[in-house]
PAZAPA-4460 file (N, C-alpha, C; in steps of 0.05 Angstrom, whole numbers, plus 32768, in hexadecimal, padded with zeros to 4 digits):
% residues 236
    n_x    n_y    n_z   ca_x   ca_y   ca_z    c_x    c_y    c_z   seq   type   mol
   7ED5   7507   8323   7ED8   74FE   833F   7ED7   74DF   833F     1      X     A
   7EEB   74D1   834A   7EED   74B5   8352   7EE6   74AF   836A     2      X     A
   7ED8   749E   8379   7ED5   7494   838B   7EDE   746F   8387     3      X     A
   7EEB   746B   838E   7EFA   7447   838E   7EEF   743D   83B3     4      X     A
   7ED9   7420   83B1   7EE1   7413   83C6   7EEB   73F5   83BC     5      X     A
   7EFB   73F1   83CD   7F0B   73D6   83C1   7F0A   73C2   83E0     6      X     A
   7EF9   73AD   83E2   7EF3   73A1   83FA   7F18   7381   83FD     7      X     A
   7F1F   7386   83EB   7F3C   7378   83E8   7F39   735E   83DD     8      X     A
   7F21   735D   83D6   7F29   7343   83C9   7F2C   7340   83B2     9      X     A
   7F42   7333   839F   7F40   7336   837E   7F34   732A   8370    10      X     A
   7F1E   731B   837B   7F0E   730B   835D   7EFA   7316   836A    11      X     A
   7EF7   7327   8376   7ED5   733A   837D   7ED1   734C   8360    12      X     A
   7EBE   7350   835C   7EB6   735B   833F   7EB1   7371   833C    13      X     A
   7EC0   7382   8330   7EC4   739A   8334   7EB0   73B0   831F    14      X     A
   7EA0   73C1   8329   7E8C   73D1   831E   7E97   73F4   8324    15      X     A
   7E8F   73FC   8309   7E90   7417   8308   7E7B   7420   8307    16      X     A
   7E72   743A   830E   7E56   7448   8312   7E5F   7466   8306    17      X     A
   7E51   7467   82F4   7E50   7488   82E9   7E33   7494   82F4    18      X     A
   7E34   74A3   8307   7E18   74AC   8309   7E23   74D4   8313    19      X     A
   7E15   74E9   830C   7E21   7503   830C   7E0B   7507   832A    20      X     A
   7DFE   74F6   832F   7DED   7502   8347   7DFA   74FE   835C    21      X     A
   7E0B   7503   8370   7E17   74FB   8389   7E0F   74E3   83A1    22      X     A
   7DF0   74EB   83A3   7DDE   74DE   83BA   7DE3   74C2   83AB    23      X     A
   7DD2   74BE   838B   7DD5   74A4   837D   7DED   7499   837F    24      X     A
   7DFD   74A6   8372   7E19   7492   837E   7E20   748F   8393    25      X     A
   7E1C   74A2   83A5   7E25   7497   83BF   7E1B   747D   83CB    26      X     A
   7DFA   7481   83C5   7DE7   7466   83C0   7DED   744B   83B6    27      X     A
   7DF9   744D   83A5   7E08   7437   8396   7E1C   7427   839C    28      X     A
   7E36   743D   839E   7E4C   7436   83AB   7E49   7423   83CC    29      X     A
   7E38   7433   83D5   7E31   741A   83EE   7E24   7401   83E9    30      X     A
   7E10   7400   83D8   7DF9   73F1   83D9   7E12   73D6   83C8    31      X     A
   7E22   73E4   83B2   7E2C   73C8   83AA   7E3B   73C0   83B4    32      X     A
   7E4E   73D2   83C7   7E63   73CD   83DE   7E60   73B7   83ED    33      X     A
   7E4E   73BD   83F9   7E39   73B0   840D   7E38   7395   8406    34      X     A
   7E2B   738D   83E6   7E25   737D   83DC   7E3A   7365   83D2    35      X     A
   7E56   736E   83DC   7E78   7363   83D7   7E81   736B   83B9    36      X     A
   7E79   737D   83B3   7E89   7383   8392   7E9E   739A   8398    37      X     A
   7EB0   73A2   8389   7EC6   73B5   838E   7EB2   73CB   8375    38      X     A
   7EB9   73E1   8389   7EA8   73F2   837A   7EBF   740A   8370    39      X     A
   7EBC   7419   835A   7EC7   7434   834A   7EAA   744C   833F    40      X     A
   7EA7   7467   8353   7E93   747A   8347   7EA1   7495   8342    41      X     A
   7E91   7498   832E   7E9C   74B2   8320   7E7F   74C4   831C    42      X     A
   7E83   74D5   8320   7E6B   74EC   8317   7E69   74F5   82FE    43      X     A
   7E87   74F4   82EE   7E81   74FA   82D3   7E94   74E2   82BD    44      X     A
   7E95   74E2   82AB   7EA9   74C9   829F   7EC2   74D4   8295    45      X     A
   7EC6   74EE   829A   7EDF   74F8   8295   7EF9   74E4   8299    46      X     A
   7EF7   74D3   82B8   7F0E   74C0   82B1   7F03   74AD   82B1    47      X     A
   7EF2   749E   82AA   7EE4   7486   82A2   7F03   7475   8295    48      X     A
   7F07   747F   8273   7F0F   746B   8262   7F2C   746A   8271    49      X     A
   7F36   7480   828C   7F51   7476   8293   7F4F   7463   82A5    50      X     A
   7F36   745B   82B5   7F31   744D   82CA   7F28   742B   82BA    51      X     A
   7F22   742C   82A8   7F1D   7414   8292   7F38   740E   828C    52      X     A
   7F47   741B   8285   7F68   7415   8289   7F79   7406   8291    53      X     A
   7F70   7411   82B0   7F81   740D   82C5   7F77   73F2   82DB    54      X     A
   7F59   73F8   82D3   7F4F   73DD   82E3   7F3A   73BC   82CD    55      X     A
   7F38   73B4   82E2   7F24   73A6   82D5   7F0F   73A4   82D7    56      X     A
   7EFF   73B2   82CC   7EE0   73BC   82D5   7ED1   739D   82C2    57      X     A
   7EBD   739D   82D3   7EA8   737E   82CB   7E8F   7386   82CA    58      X     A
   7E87   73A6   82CE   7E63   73AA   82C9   7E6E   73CA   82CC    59      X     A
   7E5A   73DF   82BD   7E5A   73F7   82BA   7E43   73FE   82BB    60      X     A
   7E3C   7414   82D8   7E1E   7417   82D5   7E21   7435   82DB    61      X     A
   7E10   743D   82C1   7E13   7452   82B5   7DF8   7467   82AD    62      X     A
   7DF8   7476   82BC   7DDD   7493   82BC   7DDD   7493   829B    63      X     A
   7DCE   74A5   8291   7DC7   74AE   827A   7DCF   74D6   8279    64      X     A
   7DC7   74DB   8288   7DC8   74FA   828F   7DD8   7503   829C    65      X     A
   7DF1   74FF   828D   7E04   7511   829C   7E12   752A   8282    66      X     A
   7E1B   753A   8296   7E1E   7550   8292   7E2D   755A   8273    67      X     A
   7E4C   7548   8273   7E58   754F   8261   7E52   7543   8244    68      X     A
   7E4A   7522   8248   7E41   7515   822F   7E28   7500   8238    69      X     A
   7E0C   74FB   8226   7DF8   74F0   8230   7E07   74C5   8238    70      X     A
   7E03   74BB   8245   7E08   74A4   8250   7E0D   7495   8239    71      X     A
   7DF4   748E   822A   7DEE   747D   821A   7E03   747F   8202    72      X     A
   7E0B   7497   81F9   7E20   74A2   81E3   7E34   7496   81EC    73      X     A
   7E43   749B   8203   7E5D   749C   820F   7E5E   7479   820F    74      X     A
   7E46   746A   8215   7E41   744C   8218   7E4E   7448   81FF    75      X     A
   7E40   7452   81E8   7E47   744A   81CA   7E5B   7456   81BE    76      X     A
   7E6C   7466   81CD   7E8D   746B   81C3   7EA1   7459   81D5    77      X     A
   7E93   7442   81E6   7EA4   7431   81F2   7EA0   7413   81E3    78      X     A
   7E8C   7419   81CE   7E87   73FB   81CC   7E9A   7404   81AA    79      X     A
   7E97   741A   81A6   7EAB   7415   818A   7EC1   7415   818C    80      X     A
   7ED0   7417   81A3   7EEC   7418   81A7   7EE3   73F7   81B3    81      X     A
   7ED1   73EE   81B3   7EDA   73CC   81B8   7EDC   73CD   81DA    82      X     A
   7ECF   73DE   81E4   7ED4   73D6   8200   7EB8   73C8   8202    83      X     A
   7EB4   73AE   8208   7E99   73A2   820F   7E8E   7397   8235    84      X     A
   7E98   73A9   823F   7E95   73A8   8254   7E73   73AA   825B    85      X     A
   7E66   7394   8267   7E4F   7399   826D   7E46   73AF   8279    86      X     A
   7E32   73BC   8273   7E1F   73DE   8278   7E00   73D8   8285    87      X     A
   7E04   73E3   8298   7DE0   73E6   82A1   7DD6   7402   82A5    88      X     A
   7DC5   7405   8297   7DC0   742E   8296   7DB4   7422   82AF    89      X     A
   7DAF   7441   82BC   7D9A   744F   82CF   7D9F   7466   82CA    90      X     A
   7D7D   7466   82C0   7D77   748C   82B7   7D5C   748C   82BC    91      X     A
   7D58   74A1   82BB   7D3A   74AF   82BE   7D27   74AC   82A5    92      X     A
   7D44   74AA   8296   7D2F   74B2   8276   7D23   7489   8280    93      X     A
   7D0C   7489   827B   7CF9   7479   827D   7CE3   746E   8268    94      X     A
   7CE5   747D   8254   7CCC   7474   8239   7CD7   745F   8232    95      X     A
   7CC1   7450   8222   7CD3   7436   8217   7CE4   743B   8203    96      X     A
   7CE1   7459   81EE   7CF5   745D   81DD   7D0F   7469   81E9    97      X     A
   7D17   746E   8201   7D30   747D   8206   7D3C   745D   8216    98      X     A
   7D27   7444   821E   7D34   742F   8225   7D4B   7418   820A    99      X     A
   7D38   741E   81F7   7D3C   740D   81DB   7D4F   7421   81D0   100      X     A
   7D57   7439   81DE   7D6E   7446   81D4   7D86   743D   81E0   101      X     A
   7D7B   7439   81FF   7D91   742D   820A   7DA0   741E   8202   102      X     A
   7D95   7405   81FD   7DA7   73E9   81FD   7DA3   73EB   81DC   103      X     A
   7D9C   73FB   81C6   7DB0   7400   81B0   7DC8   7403   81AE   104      X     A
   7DC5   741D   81B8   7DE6   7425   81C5   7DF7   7414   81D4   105      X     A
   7DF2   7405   81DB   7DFF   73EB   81EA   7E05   73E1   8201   106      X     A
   7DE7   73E8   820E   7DE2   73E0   822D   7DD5   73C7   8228   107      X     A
   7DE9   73BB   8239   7DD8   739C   8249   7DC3   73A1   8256   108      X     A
   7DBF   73AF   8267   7DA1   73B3   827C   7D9A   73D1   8275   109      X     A
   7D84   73D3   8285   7D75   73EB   827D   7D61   73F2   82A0   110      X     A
   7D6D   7405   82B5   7D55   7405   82CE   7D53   7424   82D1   111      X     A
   7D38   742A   82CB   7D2C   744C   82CF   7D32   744F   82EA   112      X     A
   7D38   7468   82EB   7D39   7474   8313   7D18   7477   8317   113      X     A
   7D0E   7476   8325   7D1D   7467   8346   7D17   744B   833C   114      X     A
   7D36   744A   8349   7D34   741F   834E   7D36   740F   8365   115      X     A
   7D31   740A   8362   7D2C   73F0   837A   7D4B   73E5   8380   116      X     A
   7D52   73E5   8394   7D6D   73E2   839A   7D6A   73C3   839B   117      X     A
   7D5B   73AF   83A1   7D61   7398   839E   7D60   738C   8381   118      X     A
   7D54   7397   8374   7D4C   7390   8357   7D6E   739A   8348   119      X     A
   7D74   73B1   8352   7D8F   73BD   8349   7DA2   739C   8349   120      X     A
   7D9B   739A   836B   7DB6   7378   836C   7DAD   736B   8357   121      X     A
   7D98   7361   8354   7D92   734D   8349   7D9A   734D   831E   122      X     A
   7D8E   7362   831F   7DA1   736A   8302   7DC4   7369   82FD   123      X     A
   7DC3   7373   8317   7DE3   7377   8311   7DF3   7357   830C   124      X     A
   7DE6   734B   831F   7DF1   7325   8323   7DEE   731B   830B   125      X     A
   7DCE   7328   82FA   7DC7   730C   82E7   7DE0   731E   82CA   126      X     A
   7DE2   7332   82D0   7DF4   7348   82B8   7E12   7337   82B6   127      X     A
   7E1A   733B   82D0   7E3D   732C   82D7   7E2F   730B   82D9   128      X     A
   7E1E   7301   82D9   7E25   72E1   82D9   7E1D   72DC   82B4   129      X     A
   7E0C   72E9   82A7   7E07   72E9   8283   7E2B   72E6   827C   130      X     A
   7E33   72FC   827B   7E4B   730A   827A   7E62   72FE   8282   131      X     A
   7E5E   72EF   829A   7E78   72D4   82A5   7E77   72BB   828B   132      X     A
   7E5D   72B4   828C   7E55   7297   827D   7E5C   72A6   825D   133      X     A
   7E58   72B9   8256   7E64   72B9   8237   7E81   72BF   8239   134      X     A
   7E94   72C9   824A   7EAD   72C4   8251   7EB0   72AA   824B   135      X     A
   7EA9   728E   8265   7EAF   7280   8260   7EAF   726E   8251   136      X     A
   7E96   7270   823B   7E89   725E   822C   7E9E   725D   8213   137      X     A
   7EAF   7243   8209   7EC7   723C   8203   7EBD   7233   81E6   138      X     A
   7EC0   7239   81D8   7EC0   7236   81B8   7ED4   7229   81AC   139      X     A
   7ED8   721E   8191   7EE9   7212   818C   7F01   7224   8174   140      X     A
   7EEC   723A   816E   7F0A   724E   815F   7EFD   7268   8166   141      X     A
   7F12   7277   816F   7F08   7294   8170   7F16   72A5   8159   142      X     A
   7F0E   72BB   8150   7F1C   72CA   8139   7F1D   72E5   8144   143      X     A
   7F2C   72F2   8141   7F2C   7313   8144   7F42   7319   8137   144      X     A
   7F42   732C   8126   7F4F   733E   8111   7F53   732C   80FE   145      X     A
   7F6D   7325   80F3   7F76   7316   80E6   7F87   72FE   80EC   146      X     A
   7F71   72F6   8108   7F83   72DE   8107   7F68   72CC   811C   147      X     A
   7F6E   72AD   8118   7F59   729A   8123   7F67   7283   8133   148      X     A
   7F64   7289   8151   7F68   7274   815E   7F53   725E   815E   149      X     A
   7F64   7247   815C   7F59   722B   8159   7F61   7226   817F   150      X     A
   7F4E   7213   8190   7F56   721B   81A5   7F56   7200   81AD   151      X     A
   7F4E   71EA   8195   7F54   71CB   81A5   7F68   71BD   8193   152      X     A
   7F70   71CC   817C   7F92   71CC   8178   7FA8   71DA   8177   153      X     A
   7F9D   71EA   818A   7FB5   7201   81A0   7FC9   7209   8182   154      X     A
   7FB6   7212   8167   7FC1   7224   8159   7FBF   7237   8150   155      X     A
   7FC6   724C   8144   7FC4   7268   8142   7FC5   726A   8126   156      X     A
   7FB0   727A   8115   7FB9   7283   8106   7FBD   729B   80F0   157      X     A
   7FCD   72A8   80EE   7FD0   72C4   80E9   7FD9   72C9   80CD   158      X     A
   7FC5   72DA   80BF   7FC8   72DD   80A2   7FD1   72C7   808F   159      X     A
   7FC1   72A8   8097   7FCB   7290   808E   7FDD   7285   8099   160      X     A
   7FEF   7292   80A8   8006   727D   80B2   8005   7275   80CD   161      X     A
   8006   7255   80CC   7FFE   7249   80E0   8014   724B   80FB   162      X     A
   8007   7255   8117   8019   724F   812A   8014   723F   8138   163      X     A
   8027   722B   814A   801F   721F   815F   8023   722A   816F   164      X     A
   8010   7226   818A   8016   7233   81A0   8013   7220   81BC   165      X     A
   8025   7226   81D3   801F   720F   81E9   7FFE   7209   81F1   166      X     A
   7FF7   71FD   8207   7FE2   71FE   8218   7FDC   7222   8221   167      X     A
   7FF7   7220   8228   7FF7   723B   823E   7FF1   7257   8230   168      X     A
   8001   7259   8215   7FFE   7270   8206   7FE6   7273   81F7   169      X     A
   7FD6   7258   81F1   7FB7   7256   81EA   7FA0   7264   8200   170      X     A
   7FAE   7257   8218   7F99   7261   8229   7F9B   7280   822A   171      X     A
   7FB8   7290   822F   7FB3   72A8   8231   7FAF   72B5   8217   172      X     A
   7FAD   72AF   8201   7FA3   72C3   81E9   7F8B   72B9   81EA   173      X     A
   7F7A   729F   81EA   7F64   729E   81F3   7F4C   72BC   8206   174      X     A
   7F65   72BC   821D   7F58   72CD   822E   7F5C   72E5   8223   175      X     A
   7F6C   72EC   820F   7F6D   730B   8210   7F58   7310   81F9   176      X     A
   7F58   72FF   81E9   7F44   7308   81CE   7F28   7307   81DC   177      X     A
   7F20   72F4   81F3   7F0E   72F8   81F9   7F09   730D   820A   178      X     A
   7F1A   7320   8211   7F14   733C   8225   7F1F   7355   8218   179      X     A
   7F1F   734F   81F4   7F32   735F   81E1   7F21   737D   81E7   180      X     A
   7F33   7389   81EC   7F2E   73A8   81F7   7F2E   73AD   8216   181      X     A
   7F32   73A2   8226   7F37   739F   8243   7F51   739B   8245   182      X     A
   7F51   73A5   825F   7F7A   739F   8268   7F7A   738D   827E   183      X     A
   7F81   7380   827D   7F88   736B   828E   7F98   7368   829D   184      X     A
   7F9F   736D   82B1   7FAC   7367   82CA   7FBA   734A   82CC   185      X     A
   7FD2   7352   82D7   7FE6   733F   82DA   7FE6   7323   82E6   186      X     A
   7FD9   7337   8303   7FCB   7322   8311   7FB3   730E   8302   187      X     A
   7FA1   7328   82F7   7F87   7312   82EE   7F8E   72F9   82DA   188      X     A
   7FA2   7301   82CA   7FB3   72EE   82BA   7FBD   72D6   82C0   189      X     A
   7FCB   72E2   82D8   7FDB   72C9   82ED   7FBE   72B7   8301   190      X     A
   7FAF   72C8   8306   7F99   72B0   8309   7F8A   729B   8300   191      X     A
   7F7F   72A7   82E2   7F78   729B   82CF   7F81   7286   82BE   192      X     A
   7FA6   728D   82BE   7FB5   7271   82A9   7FC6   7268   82BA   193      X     A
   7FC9   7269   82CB   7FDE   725A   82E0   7FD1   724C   82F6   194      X     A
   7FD9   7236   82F4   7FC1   7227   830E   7FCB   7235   8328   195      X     A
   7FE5   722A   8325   7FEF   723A   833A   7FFD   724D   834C   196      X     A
   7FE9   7265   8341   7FF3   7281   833B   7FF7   728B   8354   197      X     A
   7FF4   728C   8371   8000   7287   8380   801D   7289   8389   198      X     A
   802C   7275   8371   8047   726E   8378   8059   7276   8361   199      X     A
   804B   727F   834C   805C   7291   8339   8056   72AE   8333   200      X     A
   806E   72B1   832F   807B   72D2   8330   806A   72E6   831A   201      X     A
   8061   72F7   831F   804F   730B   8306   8064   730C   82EA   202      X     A
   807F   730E   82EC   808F   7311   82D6   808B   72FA   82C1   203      X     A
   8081   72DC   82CB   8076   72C8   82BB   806B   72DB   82A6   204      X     A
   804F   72E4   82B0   803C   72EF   829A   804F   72FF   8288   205      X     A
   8060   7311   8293   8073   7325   8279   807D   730F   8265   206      X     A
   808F   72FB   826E   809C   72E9   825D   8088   72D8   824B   207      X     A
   8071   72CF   8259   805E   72CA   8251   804D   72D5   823B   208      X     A
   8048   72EF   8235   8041   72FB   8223   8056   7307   8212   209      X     A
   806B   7307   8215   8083   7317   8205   8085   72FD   81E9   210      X     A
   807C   72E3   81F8   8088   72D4   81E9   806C   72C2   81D0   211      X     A
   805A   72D1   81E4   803A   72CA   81CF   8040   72DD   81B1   212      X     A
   804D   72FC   81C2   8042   7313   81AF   805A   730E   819B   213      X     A
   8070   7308   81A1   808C   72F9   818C   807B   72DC   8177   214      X     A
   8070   72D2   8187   8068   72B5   816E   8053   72C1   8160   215      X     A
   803C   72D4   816B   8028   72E0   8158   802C   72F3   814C   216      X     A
   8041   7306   814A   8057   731A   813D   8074   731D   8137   217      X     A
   8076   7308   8135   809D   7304   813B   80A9   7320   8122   218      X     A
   809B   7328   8115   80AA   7341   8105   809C   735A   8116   219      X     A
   8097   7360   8127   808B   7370   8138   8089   7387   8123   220      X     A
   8076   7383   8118   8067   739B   8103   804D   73A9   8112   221      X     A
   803F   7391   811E   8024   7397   812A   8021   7398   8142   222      X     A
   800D   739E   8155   8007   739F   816C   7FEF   7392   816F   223      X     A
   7FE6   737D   8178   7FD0   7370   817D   7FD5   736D   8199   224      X     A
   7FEE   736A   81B5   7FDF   736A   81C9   7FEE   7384   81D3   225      X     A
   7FE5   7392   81E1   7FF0   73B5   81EF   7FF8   73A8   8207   226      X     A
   8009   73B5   820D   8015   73B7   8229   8011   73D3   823C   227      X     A
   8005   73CB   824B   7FF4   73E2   8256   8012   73E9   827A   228      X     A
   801E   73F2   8272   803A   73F3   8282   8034   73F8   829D   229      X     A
   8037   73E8   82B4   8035   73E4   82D2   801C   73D6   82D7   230      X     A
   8009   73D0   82C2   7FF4   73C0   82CB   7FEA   73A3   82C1   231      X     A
   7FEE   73A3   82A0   7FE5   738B   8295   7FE8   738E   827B   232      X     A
   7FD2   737F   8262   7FDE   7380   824C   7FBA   737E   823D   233      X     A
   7FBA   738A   8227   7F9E   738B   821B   7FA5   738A   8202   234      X     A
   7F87   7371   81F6   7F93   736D   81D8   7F7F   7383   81D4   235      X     A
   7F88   7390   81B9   7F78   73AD   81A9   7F68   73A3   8199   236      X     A
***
């Protein structure tokens, strides 16, 4: 079961809620609504990894006890597929050893039921503002797979061989290695590397990436960024 509220604005921050209790999510779904975030609830995670897909989720707060697979597992078959989307359990399980199980498995926060609904905001802000600031926090080479962007001489380089790349194509491989396993939206794209995105056309970003994924594969053997078809593009 999906429940989607979307209050229309696109840089509102969008949260998914796995909880199998009805009342709780229903609880939720208002309380963050309320709070200006775009909200997505599900009762079980059956379409979780297609709604990770299709949107851009920025916090996942996630029961422990649900029905088909326990929380915390399902947490840690998203972090080995590289999805690092921030997690805040709420569960019952409450000992300090089913907490230190938690965030093994790979939760950012940890809040036992019953919680305090203002304490809920207040986690959730400091979760998505941690999580913004290591987004933005700008390094001077990033590496993933076999290859290391250098990012203050806008070069690339892949199995030793050196690429140059513009301003523009730095900034967006920049962005994708840093959200590598997320899909990214066209728009969010066009917000992020275009000052003034506004007044250019979403097909930019196609030409735009057709021509990153040609200079960092020009023998197209590999796939390092996916094209996720009608929505956006995710590096793997």
């Amino acid at each position: 079961m999906q429940r989607k509220i979307n209050n229309g604005a696109s840089m509102k921050k969008h949260i998914l809620i796995v909880d199998d209790d009805s009342d709780i999510l229903e609880l939720l779904e208002y309380t963050l609504q309320s709070a200006g975030y775009d909200v997505m609830g599900f009762l079980n995670t059956k379409h979780v990894r297609e709604a990770l897909v299709q949107e851009s989720i920025d916090l996942i707060l996630m029961d422990r006890s649900l029905p088909e697979i326990e929380g915390s597992l399902y947490v840690e078959m998203l972090r080995n597929k590289n999805i690092n989307i921030p997690v805040i359990f709420l569960s019952a399980k409450n000992s300090q050893e089913d907490i230190k199980h938690g965030f093994l498995k790979g939760g950012d926060d940890y809040m036992t039921k019953p919680f305090d609904i203002e304490e809920l905001l207040l986690r959730v802000k400091a979760v998505l503002k941690r999580s913004d600031m290591q987004t933005k926090n700008i390094v001077e080479q990033l590496r993933y797979k076999d290859m290391q962007l250098d990012l203050s001489l806008q070069r690339l380089t892949v199995q030793d061989q050196n690429i140059n790349l513009t301003k523009q194509e730095t900034a967006l491989l920049q962005l994708l290695i840093q959200h590598r396993g997320r899909v990214l939206d066209r728009d969010y794209l066009l917000k992020h590397i275009w000052k003034d995105s506004e007044n250019i056309h979403r097909k930019t970003v196609n030409v735009a990436v057709k021509r990153l994924k040609e200079k960092i594969d020009p023998a197209n053997t590999k796939e390092y960024i996916k094209t996720i078809r009608g929505i956006g593009y995710m590096m793997l």
